[in-house]
Biopython code that builds the backbone (N, CA, C, O; Angstrom):
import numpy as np
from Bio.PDB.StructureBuilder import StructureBuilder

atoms = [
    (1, "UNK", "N", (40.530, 21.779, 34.733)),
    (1, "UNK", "CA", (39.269, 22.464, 34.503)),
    (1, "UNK", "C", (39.148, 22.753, 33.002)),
    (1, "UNK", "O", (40.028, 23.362, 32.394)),
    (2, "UNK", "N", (38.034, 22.298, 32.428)),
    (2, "UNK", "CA", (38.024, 22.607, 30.742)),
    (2, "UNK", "C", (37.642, 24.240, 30.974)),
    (2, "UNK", "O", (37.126, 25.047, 31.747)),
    (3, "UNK", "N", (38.511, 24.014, 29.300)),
    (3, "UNK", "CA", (38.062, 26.094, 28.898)),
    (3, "UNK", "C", (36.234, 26.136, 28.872)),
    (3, "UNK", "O", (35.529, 25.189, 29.219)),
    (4, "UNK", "N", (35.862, 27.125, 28.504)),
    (4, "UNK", "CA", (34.722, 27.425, 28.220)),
    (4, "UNK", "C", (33.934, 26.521, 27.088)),
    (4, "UNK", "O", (32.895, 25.865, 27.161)),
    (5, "UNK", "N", (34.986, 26.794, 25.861)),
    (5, "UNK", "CA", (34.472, 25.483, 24.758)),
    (5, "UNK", "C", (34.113, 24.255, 24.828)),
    (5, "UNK", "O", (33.138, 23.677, 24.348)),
    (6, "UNK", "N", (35.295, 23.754, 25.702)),
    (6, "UNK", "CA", (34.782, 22.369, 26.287)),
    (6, "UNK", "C", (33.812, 22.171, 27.410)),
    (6, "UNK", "O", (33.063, 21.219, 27.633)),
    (7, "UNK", "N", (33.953, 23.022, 27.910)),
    (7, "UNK", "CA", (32.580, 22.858, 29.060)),
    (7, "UNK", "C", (31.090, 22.710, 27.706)),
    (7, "UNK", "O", (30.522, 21.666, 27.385)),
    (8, "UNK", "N", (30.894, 23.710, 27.326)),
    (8, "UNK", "CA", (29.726, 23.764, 26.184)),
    (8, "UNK", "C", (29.830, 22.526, 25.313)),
    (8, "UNK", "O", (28.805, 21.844, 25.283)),
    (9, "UNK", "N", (30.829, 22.114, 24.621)),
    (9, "UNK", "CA", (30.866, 20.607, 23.790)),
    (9, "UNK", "C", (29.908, 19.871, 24.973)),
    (9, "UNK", "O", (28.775, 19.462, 24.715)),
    (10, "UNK", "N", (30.603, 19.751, 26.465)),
    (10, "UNK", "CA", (30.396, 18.702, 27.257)),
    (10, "UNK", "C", (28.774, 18.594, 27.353)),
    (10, "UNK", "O", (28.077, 17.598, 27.157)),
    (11, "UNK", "N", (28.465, 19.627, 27.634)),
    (11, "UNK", "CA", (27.143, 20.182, 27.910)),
    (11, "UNK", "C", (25.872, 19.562, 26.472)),
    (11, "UNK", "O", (24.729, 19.105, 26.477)),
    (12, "UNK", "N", (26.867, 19.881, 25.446)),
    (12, "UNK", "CA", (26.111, 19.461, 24.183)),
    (12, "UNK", "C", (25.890, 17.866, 24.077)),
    (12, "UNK", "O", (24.978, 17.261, 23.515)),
    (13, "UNK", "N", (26.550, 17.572, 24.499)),
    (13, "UNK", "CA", (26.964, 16.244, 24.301)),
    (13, "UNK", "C", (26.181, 15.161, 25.590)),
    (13, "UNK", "O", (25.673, 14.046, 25.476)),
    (14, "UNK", "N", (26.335, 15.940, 26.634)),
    (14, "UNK", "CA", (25.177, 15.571, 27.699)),
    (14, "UNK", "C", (23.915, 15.365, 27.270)),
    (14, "UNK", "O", (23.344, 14.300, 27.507)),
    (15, "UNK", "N", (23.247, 16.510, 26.487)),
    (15, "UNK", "CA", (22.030, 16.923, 25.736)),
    (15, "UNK", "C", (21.865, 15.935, 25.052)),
    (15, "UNK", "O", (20.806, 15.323, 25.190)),
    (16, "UNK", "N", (22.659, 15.558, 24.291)),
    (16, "UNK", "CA", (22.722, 14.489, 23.100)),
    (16, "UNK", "C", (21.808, 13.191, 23.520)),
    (16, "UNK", "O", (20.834, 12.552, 23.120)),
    (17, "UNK", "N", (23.123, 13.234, 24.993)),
    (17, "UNK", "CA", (22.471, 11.484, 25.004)),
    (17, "UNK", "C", (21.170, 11.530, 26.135)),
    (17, "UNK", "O", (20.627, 10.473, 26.457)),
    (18, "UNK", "N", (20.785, 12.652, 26.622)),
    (18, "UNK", "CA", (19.630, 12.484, 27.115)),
    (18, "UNK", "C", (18.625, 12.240, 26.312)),
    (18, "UNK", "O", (17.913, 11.275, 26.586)),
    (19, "UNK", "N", (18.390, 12.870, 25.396)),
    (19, "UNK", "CA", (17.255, 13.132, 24.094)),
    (19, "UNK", "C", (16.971, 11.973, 23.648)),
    (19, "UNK", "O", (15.870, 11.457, 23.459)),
    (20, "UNK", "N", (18.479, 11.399, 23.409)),
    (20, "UNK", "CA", (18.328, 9.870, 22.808)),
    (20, "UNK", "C", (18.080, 9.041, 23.439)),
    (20, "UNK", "O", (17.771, 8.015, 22.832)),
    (21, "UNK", "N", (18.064, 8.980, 25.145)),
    (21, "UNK", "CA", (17.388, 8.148, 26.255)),
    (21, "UNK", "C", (16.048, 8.450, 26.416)),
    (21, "UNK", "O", (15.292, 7.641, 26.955)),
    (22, "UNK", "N", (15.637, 9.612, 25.976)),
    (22, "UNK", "CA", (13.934, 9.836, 26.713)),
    (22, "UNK", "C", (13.613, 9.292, 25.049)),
    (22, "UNK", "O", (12.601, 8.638, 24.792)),
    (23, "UNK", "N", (14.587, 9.654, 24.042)),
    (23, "UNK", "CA", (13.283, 8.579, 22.611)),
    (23, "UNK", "C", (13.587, 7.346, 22.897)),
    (23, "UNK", "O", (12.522, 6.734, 22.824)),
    (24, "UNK", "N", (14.478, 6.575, 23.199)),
    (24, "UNK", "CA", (14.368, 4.990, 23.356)),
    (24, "UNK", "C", (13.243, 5.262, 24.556)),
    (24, "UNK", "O", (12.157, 5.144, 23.990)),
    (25, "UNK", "N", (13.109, 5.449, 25.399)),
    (25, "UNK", "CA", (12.216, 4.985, 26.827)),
    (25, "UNK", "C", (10.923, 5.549, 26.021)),
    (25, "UNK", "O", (10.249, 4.520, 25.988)),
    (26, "UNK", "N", (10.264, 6.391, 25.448)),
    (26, "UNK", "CA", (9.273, 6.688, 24.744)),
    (26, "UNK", "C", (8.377, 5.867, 23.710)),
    (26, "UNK", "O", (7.188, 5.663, 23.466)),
    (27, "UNK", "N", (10.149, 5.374, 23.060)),
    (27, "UNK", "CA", (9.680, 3.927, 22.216)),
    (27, "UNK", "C", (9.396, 2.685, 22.474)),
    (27, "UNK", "O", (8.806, 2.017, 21.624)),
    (28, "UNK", "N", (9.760, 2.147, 23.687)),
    (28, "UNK", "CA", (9.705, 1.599, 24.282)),
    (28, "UNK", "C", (8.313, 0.978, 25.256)),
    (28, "UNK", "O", (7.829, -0.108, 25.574)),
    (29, "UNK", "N", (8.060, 2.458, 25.470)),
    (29, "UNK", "CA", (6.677, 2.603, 26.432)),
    (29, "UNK", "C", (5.518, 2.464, 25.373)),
    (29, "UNK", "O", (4.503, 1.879, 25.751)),
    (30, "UNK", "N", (5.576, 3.026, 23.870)),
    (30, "UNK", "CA", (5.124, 2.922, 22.780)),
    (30, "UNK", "C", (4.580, 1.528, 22.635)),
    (30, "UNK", "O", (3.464, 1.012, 22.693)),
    (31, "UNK", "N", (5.876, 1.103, 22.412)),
    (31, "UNK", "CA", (5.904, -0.621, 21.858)),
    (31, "UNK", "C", (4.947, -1.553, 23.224)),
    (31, "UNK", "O", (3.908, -2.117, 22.881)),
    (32, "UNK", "N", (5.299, -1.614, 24.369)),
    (32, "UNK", "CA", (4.864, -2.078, 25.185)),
    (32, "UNK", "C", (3.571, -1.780, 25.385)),
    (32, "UNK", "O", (2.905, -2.812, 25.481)),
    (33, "UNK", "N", (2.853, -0.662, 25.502)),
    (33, "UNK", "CA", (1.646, -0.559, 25.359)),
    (33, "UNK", "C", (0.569, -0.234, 23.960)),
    (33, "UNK", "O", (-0.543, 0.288, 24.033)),
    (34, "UNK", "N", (1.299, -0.730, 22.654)),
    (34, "UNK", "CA", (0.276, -1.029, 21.692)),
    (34, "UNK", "C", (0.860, -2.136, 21.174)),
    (34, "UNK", "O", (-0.049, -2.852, 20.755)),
    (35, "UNK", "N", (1.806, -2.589, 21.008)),
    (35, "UNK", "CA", (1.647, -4.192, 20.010)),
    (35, "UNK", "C", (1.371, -4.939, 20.637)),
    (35, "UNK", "O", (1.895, -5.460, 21.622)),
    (36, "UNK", "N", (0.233, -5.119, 19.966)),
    (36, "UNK", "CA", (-0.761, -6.458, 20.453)),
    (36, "UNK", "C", (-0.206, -7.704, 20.115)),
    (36, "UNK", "O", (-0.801, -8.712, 20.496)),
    (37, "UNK", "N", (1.214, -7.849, 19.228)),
    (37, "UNK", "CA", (1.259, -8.992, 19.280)),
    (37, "UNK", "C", (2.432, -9.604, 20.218)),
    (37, "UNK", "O", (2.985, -10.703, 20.189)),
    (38, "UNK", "N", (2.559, -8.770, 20.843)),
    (38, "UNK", "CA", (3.872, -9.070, 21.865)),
    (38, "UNK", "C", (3.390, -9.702, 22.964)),
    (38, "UNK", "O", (2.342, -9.491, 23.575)),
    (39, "UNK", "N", (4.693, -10.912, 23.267)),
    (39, "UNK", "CA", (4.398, -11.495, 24.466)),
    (39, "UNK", "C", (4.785, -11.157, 25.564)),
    (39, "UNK", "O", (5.750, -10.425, 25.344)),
    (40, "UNK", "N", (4.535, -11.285, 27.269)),
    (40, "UNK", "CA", (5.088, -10.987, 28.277)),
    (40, "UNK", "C", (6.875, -10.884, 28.300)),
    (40, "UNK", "O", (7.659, -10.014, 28.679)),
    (41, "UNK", "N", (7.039, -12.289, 27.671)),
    (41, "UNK", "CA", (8.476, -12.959, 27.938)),
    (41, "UNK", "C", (9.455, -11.786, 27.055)),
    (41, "UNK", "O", (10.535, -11.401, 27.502)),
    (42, "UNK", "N", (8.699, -11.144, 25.318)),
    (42, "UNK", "CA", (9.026, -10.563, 24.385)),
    (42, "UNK", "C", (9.097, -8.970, 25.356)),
    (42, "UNK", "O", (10.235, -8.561, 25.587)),
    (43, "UNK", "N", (8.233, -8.357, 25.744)),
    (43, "UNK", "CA", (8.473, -7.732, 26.889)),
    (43, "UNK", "C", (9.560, -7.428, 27.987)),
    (43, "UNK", "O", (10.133, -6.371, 28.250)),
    (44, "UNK", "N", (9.633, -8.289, 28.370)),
    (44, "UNK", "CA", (10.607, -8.234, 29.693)),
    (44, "UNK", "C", (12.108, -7.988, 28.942)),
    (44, "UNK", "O", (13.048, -7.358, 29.426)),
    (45, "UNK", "N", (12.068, -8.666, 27.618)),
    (45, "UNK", "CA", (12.982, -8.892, 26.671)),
    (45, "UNK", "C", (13.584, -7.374, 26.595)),
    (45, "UNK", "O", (14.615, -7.008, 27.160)),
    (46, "UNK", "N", (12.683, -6.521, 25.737)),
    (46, "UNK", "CA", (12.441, -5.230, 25.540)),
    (46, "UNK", "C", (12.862, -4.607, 26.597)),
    (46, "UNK", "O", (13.703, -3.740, 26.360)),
    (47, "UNK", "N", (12.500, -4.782, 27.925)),
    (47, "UNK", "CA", (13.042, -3.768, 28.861)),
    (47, "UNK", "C", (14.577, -4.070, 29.206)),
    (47, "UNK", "O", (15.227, -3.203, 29.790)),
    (48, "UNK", "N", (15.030, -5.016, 28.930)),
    (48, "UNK", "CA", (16.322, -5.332, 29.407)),
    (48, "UNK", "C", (16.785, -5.201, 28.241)),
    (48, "UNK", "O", (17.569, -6.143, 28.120)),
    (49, "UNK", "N", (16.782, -4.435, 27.028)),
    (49, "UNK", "CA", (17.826, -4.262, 26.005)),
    (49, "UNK", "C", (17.512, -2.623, 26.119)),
    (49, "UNK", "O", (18.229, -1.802, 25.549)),
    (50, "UNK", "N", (16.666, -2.350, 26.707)),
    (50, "UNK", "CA", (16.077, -0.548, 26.484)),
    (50, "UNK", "C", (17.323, -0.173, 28.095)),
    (50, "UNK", "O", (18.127, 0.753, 28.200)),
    (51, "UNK", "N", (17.052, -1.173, 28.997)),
    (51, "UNK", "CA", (18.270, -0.840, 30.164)),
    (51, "UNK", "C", (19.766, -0.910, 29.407)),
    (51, "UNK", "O", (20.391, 0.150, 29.398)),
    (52, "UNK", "N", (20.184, -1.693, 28.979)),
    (52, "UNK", "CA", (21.180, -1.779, 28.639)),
    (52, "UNK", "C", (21.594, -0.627, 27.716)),
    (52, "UNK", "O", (22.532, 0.089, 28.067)),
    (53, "UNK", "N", (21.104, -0.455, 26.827)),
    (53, "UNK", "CA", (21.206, 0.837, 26.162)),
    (53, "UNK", "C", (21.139, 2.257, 26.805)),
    (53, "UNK", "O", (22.098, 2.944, 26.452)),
    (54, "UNK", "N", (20.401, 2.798, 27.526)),
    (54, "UNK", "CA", (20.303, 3.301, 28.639)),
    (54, "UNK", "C", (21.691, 3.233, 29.813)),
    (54, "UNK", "O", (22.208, 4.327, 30.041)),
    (55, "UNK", "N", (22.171, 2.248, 30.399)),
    (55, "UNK", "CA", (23.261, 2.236, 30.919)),
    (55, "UNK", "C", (24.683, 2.514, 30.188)),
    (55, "UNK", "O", (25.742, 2.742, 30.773)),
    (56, "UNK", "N", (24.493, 2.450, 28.848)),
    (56, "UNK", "CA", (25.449, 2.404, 27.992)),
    (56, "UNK", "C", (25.780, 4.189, 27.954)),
    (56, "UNK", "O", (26.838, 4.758, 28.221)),
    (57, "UNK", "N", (24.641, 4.702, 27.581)),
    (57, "UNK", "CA", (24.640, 5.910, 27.336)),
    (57, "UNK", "C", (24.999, 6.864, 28.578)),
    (57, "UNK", "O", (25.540, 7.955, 28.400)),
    (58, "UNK", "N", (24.589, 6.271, 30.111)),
    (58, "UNK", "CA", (24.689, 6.611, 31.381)),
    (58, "UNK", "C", (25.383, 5.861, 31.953)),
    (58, "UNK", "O", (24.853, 5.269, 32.893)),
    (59, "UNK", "N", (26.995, 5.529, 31.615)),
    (59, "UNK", "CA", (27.380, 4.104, 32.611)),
    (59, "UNK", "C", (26.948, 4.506, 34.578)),
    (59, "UNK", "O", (26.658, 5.550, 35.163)),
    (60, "UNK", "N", (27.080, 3.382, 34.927)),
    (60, "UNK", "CA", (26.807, 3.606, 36.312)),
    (60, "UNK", "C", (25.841, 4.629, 37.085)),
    (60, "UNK", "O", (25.930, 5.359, 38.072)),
    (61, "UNK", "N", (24.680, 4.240, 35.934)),
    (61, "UNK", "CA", (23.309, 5.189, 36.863)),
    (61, "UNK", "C", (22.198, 3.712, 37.068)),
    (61, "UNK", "O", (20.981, 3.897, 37.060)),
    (62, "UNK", "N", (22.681, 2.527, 37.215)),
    (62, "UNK", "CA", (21.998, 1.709, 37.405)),
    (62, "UNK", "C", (20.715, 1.873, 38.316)),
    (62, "UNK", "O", (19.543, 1.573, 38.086)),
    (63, "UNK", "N", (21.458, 2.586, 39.695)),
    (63, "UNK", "CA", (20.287, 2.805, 40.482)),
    (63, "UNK", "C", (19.146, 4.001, 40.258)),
    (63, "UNK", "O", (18.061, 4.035, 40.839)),
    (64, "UNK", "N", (19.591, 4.897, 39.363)),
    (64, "UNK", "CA", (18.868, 5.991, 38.581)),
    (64, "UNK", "C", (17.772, 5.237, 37.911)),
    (64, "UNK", "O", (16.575, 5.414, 38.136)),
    (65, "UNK", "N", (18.227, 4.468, 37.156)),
    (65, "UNK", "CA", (17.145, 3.811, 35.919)),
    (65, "UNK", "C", (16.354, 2.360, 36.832)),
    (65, "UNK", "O", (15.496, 1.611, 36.366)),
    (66, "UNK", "N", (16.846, 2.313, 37.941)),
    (66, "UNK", "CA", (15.895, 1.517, 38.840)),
    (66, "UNK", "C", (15.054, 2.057, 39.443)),
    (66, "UNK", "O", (13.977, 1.466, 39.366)),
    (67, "UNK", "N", (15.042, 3.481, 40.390)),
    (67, "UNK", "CA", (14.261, 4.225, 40.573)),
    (67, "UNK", "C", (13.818, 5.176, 39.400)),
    (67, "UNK", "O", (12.887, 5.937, 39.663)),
    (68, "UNK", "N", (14.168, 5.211, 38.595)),
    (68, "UNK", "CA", (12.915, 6.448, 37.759)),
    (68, "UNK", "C", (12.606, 5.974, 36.332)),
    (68, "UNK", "O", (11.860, 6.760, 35.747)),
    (69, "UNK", "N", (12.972, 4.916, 35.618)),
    (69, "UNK", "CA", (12.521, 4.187, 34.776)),
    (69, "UNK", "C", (11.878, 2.876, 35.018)),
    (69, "UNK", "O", (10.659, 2.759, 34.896)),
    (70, "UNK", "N", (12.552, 1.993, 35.317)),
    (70, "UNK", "CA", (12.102, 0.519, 35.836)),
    (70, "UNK", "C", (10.348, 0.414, 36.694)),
    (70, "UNK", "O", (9.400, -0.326, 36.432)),
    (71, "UNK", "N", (10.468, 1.243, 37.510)),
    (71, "UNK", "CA", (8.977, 1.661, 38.081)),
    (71, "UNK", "C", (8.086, 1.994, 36.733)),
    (71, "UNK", "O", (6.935, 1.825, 37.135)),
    (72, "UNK", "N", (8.028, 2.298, 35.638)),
    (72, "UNK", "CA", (6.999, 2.945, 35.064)),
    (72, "UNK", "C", (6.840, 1.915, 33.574)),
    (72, "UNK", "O", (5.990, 1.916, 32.683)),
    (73, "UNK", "N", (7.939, 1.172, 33.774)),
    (73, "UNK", "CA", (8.001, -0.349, 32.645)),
    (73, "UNK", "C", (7.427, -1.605, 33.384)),
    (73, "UNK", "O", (6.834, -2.511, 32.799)),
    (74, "UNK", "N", (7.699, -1.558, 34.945)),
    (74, "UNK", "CA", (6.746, -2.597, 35.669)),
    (74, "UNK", "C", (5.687, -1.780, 35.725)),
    (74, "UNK", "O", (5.194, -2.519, 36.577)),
    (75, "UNK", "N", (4.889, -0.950, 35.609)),
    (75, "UNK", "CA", (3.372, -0.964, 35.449)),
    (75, "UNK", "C", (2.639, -1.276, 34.278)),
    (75, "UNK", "O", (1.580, -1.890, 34.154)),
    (76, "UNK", "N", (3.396, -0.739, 33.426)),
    (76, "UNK", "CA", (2.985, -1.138, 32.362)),
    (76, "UNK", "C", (2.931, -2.269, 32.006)),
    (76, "UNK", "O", (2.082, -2.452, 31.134)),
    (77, "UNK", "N", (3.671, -3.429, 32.413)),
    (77, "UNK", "CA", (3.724, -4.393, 32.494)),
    (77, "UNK", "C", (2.859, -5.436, 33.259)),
    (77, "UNK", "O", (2.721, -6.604, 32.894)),
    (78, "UNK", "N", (2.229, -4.817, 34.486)),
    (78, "UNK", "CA", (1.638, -5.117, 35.415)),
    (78, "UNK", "C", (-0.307, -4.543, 34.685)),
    (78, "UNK", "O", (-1.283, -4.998, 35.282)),
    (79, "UNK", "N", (-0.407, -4.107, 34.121)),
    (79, "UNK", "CA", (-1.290, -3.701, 33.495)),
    (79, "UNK", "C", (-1.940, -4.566, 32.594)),
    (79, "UNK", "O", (-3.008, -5.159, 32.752)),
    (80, "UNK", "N", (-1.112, -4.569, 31.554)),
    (80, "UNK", "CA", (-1.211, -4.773, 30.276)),
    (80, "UNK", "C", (-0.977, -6.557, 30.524)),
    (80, "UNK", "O", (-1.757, -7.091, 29.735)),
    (81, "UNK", "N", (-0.316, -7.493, 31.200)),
    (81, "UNK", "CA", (-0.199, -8.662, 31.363)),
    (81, "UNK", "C", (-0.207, -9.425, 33.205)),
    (81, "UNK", "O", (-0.192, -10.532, 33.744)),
    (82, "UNK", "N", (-0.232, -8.355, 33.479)),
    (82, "UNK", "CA", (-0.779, -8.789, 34.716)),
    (82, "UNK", "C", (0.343, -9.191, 35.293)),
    (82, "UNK", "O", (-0.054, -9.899, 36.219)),
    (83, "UNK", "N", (1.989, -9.170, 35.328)),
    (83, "UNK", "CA", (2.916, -9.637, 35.766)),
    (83, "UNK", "C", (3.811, -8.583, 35.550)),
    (83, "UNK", "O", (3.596, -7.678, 34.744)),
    (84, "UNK", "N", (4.999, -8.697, 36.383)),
    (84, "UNK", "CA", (5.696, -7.404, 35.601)),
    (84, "UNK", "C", (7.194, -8.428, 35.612)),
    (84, "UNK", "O", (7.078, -9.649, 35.511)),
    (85, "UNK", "N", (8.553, -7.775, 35.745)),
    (85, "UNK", "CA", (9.393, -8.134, 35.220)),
    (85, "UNK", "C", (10.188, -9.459, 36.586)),
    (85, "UNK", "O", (11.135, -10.219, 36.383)),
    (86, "UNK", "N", (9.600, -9.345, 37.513)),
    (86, "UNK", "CA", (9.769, -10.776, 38.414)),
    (86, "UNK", "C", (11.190, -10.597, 38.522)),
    (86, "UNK", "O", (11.656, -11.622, 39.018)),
    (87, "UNK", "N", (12.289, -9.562, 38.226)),
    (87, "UNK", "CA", (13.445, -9.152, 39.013)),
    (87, "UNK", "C", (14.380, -10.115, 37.587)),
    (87, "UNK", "O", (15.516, -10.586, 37.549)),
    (88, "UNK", "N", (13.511, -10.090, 36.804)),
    (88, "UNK", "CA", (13.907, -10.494, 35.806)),
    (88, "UNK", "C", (14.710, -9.309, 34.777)),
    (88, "UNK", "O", (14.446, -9.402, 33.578)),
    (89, "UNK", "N", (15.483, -8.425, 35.125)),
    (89, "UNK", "CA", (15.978, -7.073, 34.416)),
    (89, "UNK", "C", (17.204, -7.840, 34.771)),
    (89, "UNK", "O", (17.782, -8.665, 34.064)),
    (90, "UNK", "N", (17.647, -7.275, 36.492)),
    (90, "UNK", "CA", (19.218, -7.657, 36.658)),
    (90, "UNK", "C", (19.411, -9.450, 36.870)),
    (90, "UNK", "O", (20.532, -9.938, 37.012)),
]
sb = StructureBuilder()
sb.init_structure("model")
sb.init_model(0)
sb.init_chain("A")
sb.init_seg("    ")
for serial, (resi, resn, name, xyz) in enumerate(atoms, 1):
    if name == "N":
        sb.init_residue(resn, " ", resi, " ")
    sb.init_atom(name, np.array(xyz, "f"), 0.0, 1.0, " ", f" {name:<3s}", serial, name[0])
structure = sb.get_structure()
């Protein structure tokens, strides 16, 4: 059982890499819905390096970032190009 200190580091450090997952997925959602010069394929691209990074930071929440991210990058996707990622992530 960590002391108190380390519980709080842990805690900080949790914080850390959430913050830095909701700005990649922010930037992400950014990029995908204003550059106009991006292609579908450049897209799909984007979501599978924004997962990977994301899993990196969260190992083994694959099914996390399938249900509560992946849903909101295929709409956008489905929107904006009319296709979404065709299971093209994993």
């Amino acid at each position: 059982m960590p002391d108190q200190s380390e519980r709080q580091r842990l805690i900080e450090e949790e914080g850390k890499r959430i913050r830095r997952m909701r700005l990649l997925v922010d930037l992400t959602t950014s990029a995908l819905c204003q550059d106009s010069t991006m292609s579908l394929e450049e897209a799909r691209r984007m979501v599978k390096g924004t997962e990977k990074a994301v899993l990196t930071l969260f190992p083994g929440k694959q099914r996390t970032f399938d249900l509560l991210l992946l849903p909101r990058f295929e709409r956008i996707l489905h929107e904006r190009w009319g296709a979404g990622l065709e299971r093209y992530v994993h």
